[in-house]
N, CA, C and O of each residue as an XYZ file, in Angstrom:
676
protein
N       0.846     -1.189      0.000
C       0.000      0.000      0.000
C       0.878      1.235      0.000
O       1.766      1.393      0.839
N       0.538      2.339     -1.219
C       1.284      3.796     -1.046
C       0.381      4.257     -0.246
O      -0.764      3.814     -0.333
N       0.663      5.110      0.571
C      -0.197      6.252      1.057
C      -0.302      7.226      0.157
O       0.559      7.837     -0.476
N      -2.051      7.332      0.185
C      -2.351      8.300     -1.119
C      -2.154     10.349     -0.571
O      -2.755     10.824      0.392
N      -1.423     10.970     -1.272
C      -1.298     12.761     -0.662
C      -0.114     12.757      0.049
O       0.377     13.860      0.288
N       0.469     11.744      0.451
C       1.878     11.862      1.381
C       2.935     11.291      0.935
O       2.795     10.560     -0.046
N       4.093     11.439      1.444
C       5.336     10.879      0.330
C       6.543     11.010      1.578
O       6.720     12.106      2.110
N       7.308      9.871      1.971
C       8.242     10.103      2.847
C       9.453     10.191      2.242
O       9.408      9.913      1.043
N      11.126     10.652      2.909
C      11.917     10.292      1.993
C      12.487      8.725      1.995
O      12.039      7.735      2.574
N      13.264      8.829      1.413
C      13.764      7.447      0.670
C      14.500      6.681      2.284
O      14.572      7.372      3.300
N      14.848      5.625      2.269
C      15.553      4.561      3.161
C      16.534      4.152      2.353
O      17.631      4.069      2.905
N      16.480      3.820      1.026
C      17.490      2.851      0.261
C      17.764      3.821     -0.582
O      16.777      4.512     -0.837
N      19.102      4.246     -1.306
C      19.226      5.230     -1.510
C      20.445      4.763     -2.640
O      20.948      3.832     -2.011
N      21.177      4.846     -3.856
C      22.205      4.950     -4.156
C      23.324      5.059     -3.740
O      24.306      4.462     -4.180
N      23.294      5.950     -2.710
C      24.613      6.068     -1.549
C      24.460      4.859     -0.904
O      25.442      4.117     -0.918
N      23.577      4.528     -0.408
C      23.596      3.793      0.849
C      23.002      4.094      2.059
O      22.471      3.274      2.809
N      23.135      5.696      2.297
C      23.100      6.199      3.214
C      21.460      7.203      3.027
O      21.256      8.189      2.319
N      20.431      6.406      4.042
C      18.737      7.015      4.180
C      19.034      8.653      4.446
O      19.737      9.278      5.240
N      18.127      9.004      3.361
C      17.891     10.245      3.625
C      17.012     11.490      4.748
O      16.040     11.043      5.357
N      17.207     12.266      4.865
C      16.793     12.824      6.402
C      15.274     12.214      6.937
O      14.321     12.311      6.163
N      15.089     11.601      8.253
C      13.790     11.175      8.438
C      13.294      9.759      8.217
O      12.424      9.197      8.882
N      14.034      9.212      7.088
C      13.832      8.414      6.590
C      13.464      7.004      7.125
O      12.577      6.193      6.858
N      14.712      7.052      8.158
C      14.676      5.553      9.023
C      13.600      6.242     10.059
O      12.552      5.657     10.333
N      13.855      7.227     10.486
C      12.461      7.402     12.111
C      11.169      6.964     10.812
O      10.843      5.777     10.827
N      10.621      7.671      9.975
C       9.104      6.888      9.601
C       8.991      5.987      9.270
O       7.884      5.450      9.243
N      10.629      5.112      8.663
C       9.673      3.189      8.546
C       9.500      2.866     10.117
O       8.448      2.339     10.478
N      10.255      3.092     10.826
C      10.709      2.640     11.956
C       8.853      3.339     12.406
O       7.997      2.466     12.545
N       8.476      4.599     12.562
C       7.166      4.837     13.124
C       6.048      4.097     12.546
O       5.177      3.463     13.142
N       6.296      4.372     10.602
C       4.935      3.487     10.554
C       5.087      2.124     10.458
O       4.452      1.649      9.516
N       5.855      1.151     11.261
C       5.908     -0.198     11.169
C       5.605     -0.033     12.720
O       5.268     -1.181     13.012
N       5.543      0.549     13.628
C       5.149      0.477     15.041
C       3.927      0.720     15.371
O       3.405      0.395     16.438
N       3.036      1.731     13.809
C       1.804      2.370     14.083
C       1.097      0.890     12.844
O       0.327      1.560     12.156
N       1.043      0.127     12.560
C       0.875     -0.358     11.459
C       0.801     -2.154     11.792
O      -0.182     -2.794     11.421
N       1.809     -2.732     12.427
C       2.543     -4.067     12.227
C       1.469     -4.866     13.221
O       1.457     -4.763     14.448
N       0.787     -5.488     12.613
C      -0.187     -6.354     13.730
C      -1.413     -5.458     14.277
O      -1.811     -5.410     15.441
N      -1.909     -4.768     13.173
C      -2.865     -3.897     13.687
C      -4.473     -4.127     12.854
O      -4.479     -4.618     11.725
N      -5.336     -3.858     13.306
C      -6.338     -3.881     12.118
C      -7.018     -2.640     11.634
O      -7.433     -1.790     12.422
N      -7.134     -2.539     10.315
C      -7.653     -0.944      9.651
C      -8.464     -1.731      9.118
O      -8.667     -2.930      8.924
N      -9.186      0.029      8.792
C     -10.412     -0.021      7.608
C      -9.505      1.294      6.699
O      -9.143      2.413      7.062
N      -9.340      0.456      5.213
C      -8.646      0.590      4.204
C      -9.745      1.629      3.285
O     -10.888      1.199      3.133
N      -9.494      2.580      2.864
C     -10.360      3.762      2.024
C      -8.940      3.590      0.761
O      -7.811      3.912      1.131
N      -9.181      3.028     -0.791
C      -9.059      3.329     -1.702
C      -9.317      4.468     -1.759
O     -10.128      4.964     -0.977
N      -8.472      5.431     -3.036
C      -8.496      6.149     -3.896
C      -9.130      6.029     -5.221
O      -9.481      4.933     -5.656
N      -9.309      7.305     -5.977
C     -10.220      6.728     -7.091
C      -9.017      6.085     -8.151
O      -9.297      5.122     -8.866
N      -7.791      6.654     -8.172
C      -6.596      6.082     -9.481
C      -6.244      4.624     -8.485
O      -5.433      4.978     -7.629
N      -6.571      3.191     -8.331
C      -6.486      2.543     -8.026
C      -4.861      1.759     -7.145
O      -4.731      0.980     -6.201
N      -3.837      2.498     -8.096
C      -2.612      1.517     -8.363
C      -2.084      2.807     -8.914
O      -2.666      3.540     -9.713
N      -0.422      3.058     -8.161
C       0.323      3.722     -8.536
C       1.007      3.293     -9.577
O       0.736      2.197    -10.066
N       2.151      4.199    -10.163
C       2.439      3.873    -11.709
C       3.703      2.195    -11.179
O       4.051      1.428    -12.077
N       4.107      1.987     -9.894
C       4.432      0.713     -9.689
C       3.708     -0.478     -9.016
O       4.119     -1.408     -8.321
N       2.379     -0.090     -9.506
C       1.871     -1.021     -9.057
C       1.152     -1.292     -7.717
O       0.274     -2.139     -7.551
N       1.699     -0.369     -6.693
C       0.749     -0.651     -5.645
C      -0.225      0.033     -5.366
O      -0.488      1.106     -5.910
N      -1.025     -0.623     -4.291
C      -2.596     -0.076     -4.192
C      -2.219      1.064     -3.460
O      -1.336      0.965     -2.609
N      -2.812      2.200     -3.699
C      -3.192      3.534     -3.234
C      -4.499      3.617     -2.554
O      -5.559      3.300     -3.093
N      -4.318      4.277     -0.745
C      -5.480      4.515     -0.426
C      -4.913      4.916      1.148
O      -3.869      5.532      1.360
N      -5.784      4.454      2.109
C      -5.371      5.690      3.004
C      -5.503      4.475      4.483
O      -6.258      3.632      4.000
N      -5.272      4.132      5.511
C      -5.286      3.426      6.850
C      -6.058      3.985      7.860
O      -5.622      5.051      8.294
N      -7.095      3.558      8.362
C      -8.071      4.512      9.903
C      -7.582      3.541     10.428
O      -7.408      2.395     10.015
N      -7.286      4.185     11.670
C      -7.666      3.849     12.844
C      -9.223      3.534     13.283
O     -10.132      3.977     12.581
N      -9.529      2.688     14.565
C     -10.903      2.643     14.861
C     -11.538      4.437     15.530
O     -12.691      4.856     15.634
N     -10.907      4.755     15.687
C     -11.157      6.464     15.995
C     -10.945      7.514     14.908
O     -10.999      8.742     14.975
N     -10.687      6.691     13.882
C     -10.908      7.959     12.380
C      -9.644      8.250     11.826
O      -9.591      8.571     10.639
N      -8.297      8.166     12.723
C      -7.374      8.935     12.960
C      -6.953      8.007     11.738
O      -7.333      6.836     11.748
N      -5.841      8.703     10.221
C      -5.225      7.928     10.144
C      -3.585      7.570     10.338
O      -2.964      7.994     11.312
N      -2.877      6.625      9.148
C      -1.451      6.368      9.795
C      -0.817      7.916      8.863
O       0.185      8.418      9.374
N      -1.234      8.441      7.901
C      -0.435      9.423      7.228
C      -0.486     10.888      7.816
O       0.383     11.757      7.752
N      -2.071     10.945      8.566
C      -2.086     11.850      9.692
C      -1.001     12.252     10.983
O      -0.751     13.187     11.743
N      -0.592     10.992     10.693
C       0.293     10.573     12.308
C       2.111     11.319     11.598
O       2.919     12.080     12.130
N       2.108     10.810     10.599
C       3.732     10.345     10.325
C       3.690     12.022      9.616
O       4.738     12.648      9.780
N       2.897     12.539      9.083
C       2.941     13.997      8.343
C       2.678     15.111      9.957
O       2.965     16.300      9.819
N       2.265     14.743     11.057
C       1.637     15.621     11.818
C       3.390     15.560     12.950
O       3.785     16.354     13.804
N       4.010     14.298     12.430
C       5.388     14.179     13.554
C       6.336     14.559     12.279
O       7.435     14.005     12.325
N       6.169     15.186     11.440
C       7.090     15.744     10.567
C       7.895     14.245      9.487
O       8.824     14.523      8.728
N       7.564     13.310      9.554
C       7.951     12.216      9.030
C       7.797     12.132      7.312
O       8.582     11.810      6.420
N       6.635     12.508      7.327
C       5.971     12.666      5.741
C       5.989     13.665      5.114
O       5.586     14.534      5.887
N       6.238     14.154      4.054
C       5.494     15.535      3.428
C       4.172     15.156      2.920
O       4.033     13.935      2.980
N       3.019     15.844      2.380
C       2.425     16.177      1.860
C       2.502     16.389     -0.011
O       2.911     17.453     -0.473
N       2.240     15.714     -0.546
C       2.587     15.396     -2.075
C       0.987     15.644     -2.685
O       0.028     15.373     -1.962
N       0.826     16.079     -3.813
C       0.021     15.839     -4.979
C       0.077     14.651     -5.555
O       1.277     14.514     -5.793
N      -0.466     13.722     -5.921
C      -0.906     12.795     -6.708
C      -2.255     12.466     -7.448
O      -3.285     12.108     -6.878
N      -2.125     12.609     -8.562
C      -3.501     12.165     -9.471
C      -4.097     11.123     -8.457
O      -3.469     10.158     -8.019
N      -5.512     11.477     -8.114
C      -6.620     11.067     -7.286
C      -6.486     11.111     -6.339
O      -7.322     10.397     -5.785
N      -5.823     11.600     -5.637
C      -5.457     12.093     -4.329
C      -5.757     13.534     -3.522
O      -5.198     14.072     -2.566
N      -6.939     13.915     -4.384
C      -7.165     15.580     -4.112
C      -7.435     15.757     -2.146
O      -7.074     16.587     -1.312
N      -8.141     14.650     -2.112
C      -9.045     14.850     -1.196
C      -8.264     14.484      0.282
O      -8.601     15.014      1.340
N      -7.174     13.496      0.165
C      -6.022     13.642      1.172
C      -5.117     14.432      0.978
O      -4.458     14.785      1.955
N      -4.852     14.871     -0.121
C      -3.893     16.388     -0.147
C      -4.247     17.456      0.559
O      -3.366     18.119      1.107
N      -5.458     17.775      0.661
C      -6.409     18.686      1.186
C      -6.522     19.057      2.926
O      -6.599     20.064      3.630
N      -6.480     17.614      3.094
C      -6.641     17.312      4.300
C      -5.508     17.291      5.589
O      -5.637     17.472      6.800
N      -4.012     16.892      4.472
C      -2.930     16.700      5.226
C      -2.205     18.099      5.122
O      -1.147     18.457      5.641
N      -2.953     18.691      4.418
C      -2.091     20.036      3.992
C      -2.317     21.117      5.177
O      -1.545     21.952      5.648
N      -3.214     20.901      5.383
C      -3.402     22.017      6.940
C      -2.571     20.763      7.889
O      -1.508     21.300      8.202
N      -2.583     19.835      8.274
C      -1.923     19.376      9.252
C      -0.360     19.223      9.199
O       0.377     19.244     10.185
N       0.045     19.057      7.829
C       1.520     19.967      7.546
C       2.179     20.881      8.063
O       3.193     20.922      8.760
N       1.165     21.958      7.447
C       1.499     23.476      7.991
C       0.964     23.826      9.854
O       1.364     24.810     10.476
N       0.127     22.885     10.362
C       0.714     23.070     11.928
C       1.840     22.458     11.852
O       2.683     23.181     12.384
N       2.466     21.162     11.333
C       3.771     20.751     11.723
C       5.095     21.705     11.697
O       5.965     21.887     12.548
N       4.906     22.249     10.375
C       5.562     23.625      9.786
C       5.521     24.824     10.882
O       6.350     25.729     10.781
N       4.700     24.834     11.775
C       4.578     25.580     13.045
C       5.541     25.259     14.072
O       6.291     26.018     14.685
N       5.396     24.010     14.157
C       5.924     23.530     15.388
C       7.758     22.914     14.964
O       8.637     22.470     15.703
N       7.732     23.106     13.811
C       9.144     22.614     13.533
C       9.610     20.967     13.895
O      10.747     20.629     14.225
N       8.575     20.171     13.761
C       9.029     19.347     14.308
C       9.357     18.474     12.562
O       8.757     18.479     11.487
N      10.633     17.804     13.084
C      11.013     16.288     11.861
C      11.504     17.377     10.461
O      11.966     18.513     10.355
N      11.078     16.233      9.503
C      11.609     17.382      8.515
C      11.240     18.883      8.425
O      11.809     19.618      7.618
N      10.427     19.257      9.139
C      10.388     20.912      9.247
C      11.629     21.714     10.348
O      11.926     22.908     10.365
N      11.950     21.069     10.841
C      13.509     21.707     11.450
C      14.188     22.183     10.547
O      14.548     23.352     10.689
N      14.583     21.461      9.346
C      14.932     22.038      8.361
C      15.354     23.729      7.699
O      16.153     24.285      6.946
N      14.209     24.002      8.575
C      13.059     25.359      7.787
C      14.318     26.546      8.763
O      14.500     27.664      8.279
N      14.806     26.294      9.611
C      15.602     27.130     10.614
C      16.845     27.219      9.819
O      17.525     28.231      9.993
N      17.272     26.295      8.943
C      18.923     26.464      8.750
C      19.038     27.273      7.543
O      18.077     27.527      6.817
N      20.418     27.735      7.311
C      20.477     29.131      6.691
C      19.933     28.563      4.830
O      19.475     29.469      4.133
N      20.005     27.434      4.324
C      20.116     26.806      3.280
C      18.798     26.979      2.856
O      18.660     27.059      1.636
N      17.488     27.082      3.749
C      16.073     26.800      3.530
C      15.490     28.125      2.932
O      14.480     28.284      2.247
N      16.695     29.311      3.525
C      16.035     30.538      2.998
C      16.486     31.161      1.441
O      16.825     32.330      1.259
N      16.414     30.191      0.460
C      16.911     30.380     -1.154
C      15.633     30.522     -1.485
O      14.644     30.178     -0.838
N      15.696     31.062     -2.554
C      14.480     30.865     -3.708
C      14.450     29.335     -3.946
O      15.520     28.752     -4.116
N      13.198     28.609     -3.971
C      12.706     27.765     -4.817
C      12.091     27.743     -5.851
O      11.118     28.495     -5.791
N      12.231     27.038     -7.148
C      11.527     26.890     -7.907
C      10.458     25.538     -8.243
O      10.618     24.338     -8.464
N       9.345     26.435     -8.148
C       7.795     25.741     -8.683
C       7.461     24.901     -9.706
O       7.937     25.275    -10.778
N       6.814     23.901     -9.761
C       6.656     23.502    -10.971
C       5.074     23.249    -11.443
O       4.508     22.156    -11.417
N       4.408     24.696    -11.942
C       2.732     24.540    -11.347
C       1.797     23.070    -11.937
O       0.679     22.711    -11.567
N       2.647     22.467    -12.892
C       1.897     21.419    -13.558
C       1.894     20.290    -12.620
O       0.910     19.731    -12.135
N       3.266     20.011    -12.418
C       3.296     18.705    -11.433
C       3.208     19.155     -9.780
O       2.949     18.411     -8.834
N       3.427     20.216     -9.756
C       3.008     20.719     -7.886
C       4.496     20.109     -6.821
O       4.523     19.726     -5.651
N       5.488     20.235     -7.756
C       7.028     19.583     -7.146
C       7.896     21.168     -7.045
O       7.837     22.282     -7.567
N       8.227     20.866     -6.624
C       9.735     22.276     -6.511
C      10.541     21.776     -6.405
O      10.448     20.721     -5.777
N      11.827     22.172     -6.920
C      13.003     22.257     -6.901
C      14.329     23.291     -6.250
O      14.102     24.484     -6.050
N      15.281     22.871     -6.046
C      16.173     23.339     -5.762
C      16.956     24.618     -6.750
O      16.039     24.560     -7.569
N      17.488     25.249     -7.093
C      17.744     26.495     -7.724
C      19.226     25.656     -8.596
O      19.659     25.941     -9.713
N      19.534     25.021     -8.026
C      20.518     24.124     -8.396
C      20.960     22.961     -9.651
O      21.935     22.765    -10.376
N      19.074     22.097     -9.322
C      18.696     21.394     -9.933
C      18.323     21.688    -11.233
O      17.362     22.318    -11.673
N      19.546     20.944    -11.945
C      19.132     21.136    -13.677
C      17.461     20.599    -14.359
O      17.033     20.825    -15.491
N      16.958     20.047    -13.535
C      15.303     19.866    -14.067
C      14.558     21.294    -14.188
O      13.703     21.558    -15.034
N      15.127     22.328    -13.005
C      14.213     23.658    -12.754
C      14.357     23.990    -13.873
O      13.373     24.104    -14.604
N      15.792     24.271    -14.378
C      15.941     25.293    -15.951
C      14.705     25.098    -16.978
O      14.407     26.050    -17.698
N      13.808     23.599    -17.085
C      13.146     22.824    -17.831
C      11.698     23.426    -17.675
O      10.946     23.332    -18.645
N      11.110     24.237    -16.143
C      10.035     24.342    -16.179
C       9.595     25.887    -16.677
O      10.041     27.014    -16.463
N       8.443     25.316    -17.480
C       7.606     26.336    -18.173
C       6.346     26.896    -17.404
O       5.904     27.999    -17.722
N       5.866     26.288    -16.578
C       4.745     26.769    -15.616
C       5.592     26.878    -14.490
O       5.814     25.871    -13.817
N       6.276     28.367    -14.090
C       7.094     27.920    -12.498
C       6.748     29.030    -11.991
O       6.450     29.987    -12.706
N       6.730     29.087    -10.499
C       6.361     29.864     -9.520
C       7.635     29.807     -8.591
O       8.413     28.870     -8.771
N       7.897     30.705     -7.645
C       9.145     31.177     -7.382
C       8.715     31.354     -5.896
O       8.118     32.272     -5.336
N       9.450     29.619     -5.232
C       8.945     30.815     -3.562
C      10.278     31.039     -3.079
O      11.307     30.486     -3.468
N      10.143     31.934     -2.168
C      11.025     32.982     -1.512
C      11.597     32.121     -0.338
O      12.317     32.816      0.378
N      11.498     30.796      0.092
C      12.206     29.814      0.926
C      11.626     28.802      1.091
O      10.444     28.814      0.746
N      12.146     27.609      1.631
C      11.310     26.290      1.589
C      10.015     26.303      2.663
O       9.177     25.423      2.466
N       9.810     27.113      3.643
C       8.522     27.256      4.383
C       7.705     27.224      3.510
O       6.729     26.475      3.495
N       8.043     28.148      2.554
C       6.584     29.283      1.573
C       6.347     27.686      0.721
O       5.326     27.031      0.930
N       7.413     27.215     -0.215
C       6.932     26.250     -0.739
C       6.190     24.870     -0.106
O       5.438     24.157     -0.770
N       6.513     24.655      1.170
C       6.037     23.658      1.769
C       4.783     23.761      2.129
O       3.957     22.851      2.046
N       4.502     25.318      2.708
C       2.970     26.050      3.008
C       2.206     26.201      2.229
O       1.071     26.503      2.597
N       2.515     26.047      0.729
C       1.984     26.295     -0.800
C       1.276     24.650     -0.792
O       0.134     24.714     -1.247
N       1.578     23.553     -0.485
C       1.315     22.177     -0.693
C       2.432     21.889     -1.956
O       2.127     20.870     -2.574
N       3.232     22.330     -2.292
C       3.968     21.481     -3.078
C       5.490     20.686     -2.315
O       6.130     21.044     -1.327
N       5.664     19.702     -3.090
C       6.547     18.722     -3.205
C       7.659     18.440     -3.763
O       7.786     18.221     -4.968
N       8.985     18.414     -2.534
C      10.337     18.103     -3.405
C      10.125     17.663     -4.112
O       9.064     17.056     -4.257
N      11.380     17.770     -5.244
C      11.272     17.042     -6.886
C      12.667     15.790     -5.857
O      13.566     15.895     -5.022
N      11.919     14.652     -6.748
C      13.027     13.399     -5.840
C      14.713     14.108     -6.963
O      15.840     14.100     -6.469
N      14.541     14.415     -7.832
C      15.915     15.098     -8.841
C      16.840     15.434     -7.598
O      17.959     14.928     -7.513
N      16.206     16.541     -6.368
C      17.272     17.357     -5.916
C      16.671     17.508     -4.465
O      16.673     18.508     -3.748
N      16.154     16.247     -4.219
C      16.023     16.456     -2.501
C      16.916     16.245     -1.852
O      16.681     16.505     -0.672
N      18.462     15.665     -2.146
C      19.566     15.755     -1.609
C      20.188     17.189     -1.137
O      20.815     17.304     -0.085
N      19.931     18.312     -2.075
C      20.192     19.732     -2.242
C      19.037     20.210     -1.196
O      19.548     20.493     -0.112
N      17.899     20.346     -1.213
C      16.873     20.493     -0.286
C      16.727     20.357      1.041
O      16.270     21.218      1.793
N      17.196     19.042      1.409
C      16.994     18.311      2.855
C      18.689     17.924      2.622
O      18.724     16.770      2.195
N      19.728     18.341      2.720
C      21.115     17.717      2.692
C      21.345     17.308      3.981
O      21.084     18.084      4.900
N      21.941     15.853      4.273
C      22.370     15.390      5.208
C      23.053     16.230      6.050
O      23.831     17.041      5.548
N      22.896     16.182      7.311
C      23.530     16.898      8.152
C      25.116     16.146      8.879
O      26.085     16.803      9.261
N      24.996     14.730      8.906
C      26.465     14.237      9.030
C      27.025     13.951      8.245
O      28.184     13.572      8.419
């Protein structure tokens, strides 16, 4: 199962080495998840472009698991075709996270976060100023640091989330 509107970063990586966050949310959602029972809400695009089912995990109290892992800074908040309606939803609970600085919103404090980003209004990704994909976009919007873009609902481009979120050791 993907979680449909949310997107964590990577664990397995080319380097080797998981990218920021990465190990705390398998590590959270295999603790919020592993021997548990949900009621499973599909999406309307069934199956992501690899194949797995897209849709969303409740809890017996409503709550779900992408609520949890986006609200402890674990997840971002992503666009995905059929996914309007959890984009929507996680996007205000983002931006309290974005309040509170917690997980990948710590980020948002170090001197690197306050660059221009570039937008990409078709796919709803941003990029790094760095990243040779930005030169490419024709619909782009320009935020003034990674808060503004994160508060906007858009989504690292996976191209240059190394540049974005750069390891700190």
């Amino acid at each position: 199962l993907r979680y449909a509107g949310i997107n964590t970063l990577e664990l397995h990586t080319e380097s080797g080495k998981p990218e920021p966050f990465a190990k705390e949310a398998y590590l959270r959602n295999k603790e919020l998840t592993e021997g548990k029972y949900f009621c499973l809400e599909k999406v309307l695009r069934e199956r992501d472009r690899y194949g797995r089912l897209l849709g969303e995990l409740y809890f017996p109290n409503g709550t779900t698991v992408s609520e949890i892992l986006v609200s402890e800074g674990l997840a971002l908040v992503c666009y995905y075709e059929g996914s309007g309606k959890f984009f929507e939803k996680y996007l205000e609970v983002q931006r309290r996270a974005i309040e509170r600085r917690v997980g990948l919103f710590s980020y948002l404090d170090k001197p690197y976060s306050q660059r221009e980003f570039i937008g990409n209004k078709n796919s709803r990704r941003f990029h790094h100023p760095a990243c040779l994909e930005s030169k490419e976009i024709k619909k782009r919007i320009i935020f003034k640091n990674l808060e503004e873009a994160l508060k906007a609902g858009y989504c690292p481009s996976r191209n240059c989330i190394n540049l974005i979120f750069p390891s700190e050791n």
